[in-house]
N, C-alpha and C positions, 0 to 999 in steps of 0.2 A: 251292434252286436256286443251282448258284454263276453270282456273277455274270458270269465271263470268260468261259463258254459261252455262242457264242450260240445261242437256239434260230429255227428254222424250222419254220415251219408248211407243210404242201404237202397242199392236197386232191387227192385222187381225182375225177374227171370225177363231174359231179353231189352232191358234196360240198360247194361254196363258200359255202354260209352256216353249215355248220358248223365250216370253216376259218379263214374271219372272224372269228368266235366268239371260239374258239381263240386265234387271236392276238392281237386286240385283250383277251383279260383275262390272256394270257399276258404281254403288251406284246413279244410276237413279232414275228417279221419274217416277212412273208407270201409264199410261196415260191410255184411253178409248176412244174408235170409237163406234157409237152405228152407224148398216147398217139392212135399211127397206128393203124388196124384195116387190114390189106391185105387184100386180096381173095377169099383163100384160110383169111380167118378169123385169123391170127395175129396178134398184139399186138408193137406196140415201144413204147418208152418215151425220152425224154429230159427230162430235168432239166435246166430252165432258169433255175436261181437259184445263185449260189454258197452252198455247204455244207460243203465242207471244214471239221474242227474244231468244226463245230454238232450240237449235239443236234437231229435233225428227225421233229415229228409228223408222222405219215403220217395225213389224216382221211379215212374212208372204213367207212361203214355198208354193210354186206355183204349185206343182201337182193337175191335172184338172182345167189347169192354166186359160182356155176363162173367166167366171164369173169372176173369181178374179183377172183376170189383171184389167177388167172394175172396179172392188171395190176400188184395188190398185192406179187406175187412178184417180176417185174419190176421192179419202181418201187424194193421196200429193196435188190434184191440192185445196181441201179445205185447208188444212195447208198452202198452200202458202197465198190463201187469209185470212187467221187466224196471218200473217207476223212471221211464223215459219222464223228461221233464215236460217236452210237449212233441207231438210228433205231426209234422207238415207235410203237405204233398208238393209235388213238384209233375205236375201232370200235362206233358207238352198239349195233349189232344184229351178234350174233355166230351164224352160222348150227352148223348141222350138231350140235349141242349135244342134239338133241332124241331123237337113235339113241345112246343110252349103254349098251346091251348088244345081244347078240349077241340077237335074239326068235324067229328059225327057225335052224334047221342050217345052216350055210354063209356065214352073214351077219356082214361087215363091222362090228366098233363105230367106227363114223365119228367122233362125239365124241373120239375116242382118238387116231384117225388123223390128222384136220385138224389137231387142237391139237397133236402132234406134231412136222408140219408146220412147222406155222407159229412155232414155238418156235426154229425152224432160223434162222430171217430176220427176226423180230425181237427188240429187246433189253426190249420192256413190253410190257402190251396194258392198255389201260382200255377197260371195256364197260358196258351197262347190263343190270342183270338177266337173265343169263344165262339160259336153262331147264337149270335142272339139279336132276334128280331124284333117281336113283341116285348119279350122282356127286355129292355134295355142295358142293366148291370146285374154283373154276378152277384151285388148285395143284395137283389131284391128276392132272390129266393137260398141265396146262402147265409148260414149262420155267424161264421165264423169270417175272419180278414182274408180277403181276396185280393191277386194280384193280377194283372192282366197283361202281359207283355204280347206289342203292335209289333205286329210281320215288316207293317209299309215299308221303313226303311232300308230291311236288310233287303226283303226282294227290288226295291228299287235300286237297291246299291248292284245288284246282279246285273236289274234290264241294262243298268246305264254302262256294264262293264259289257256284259253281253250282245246286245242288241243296236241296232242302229237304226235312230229315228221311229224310234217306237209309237205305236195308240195301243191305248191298252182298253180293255174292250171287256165287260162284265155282261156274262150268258144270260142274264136275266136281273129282275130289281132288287133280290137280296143280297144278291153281289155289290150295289153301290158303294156301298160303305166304306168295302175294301178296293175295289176299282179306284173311287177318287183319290182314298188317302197314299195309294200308290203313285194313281201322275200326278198328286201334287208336290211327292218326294222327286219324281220323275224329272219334273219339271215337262210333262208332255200333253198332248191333249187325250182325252178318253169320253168311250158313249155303254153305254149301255144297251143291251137289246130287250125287245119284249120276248119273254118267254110263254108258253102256251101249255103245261101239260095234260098231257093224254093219259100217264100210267107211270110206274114207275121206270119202264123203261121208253117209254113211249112221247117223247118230249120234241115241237115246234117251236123253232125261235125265229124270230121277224128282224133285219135290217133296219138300222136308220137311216139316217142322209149317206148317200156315200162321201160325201165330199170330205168329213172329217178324214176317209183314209186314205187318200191320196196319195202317194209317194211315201207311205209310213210302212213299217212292219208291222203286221196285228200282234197284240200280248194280250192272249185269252186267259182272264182270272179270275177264280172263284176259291172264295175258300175248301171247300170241301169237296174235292173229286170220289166219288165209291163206282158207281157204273160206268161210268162216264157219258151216256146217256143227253147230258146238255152239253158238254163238250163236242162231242161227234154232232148234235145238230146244228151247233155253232160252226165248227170248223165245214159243214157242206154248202153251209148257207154263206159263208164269206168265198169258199170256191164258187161258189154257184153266179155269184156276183163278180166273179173275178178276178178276186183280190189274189193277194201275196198269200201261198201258207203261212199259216200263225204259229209262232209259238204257244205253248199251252204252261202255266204256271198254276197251280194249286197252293194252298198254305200246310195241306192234310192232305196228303194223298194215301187213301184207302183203299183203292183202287187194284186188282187182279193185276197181275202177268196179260192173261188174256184180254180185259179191258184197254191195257197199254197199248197191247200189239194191235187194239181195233181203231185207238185214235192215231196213234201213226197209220192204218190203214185208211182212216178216213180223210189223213192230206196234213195232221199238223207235223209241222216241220221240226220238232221236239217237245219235253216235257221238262220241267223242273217242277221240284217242290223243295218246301223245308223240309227239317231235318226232325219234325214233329213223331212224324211216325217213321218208323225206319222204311224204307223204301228204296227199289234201285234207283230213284228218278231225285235222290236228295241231293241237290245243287246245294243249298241255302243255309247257312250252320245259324242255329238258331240259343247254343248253350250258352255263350256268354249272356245276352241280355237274360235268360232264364235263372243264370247264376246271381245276376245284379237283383231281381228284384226277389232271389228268395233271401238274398242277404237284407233285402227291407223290412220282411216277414221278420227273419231273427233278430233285426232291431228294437221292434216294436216290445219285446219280452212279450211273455204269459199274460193271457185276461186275467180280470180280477178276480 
């Protein structure tokens, strides 16, 4: 980072502990967006901290992402006219990620489009564990430097303070990724189930061997909980077999009040998540590594 730039931090409404964050390991200077809603639904925006010349974080976790991409959109494109030097995102939870091809005739690949988008207005983007399956890395459809800061760790630093003698257990195949990098931080064994869906809320998952859980505590994880839907067929199909209630771990939880109270009703023994989205169920503090890799962003200075 040089040091004659200064940087600003500015949350997004409902961002301000991950703003704090931010600049306090930043040693930032803690900035203000003041955003009207008029009557008719539309959004304004004024910036009320001086920015000229500053590199400024924009903080802001995007789950129920339509209003707040338009807020987002608003907020860099005034910094620009404000002659922010560059302005970055710091976006715990990066939506739309999860449509990365075309699956009927006529359909939009949205992953493609938003980060298109959003590549227009700002000059970084730091996230956490993206869902990206087909597409591989955030380069391949973002513009601009991308950083991607891994869950594995810290939630394994939880099961291993939490839990005892954990497997940890991915509801379906696009969970792998995150399932293994987790028991191999774990140091534990883990499987994966096949999943089957019916609908979006209407989801079958299949058992493996049982033999991997033997004597273990199940650790159900997926990145992204919103219905909970593979969760609860997870968790009936491990009672149904006879296991140990599971815990349930998410990295994103987007997930209702209601949907919470239906997987506690379906038999898991609790829930955690990070701290991605704000949530009652956030165990897992996720700002520090958040902070380390926007401070890489600010390294790198301005494209040419």
């Amino acid at each position: 980072m040089n040091a004659q730039n200064a940087v600003v931090v500015i949350p997004l409404p409902g961002n301000d502990s991950l703003g704090q964050a931010l600049a306090a390991e930043l040693g930032a200077t803690a900035g203000t967006l003041a955003v009207h809603r008029f009557p008719d639904g539309e959004t304004s925006v004024r910036v009320t901290s001086p920015v000229a010349g500053s590199d400024v974080i924009l903080a802001a976790t995007l789950d129920h992402p339509n209003d707040k991409l338009v807020t987002l959109y608003l907020a860099a494109q005034t910094l620009r006219g404000l002659q922010a030097r560059r302005v970055l995102l710091v976006a715990p939870y990066l939506p739309y990620m999860r449509q990365d091809r075309s699956f009927r005739p006529g359909e939009g690949v949205s992953a493609v489009h938003i980060a298109s988008w959003m590549s227009g207005f700002v000059d970084g983007l730091v996230t956490v564990d993206p869902h990206l399956h087909r597409i591989h890395r955030l380069d391949e459809v973002f513009r601009v430097p991308t950083r991607v800061v891994q869950s594995a760790v810290p939630i394994a630093r939880w099961i291993r303070t939490n839990i005892s003698r954990p497997v940890v257990i991915g509801p379906d195949g696009e969970s792998r990724q995150w399932v293994s990098a987790v028991a191999r931080a774990v140091a534990c064994p883990y499987f994966v189930m096949d999943k089957v869906r019916h609908g979006d809320r209407d989801v079958e998952v299949r058992l493996p061997d049982r033999e991997a859980l033997e004597d273990r505590t199940p650790v159900l994880l997926d990145d992204i909980v919103s219905s909970g839907g593979t969760m609860q067929a997870a968790i009936r199909c491990l009672g149904a077999a006879g296991f140990a209630a599971p815990y349930c771990i998410s990295v994103h939880a987007l997930l209702s009040d209601q949907a919470l109270e239906q997987l506690k009703e379906s038999g898991a023994q609790g829930f955690a998540s990070c701290n991605t989205v704000v949530h009652s169920s956030n165990r897992i503090d996720l700002h520090h590594p958040l902070a380390f890799a926007a401070r890489e962003l600010l390294r790198e200075g301005p494209a040419a």
